[in-house]
C-alpha positions, 0 to 999 in steps of 0.5 A: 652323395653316397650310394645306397646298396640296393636288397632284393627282396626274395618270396618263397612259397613251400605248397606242402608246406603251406608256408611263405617265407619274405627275406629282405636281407641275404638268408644265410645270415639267419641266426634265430627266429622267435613266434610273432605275438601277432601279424607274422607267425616266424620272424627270423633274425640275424647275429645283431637280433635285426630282423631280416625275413619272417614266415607266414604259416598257413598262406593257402585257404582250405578251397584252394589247397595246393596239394589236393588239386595236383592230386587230381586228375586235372579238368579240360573245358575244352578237348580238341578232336 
């Protein structure tokens, strides 16, 4: 029985950004990506057009943006005496 090569699978969250990038396959092997028509907003392909990560643009809601709350400064529930 032959062994399979097991991939990790990489995430990467940009919060300036707002963007989250999935990599299934070794990253350096990116050649080109193409807009998705839908689901996904970047698919990255390698040499052969084999898909191998995509990027999802605008992962962070409004409310829970990244950026603004490290701006502020930050709120104790408790402060110790």
């Amino acid at each position: 029985m032959a062994k399979k090569k097991v991939k990790k699978i990489q995430i990467f969250i940009d919060p300036i950004g707002d963007t989250m990038h999935l990599w299934w396959d070794d990253r350096s092997r990116a050649h080109h990506s193409e807009e998705a028509a839908e689901g996904f907003d970047v698919i990255v392909f390698d040499r052969k057009n084999i898909p191998i990560g995509f990027e999802k643009l605008g992962v962070f809601p409004q409310e829970v943006d990244p950026i603004k709350r490290m701006l502020l400064p930050p709120k104790f529930l408790l402060i110790a005496r």
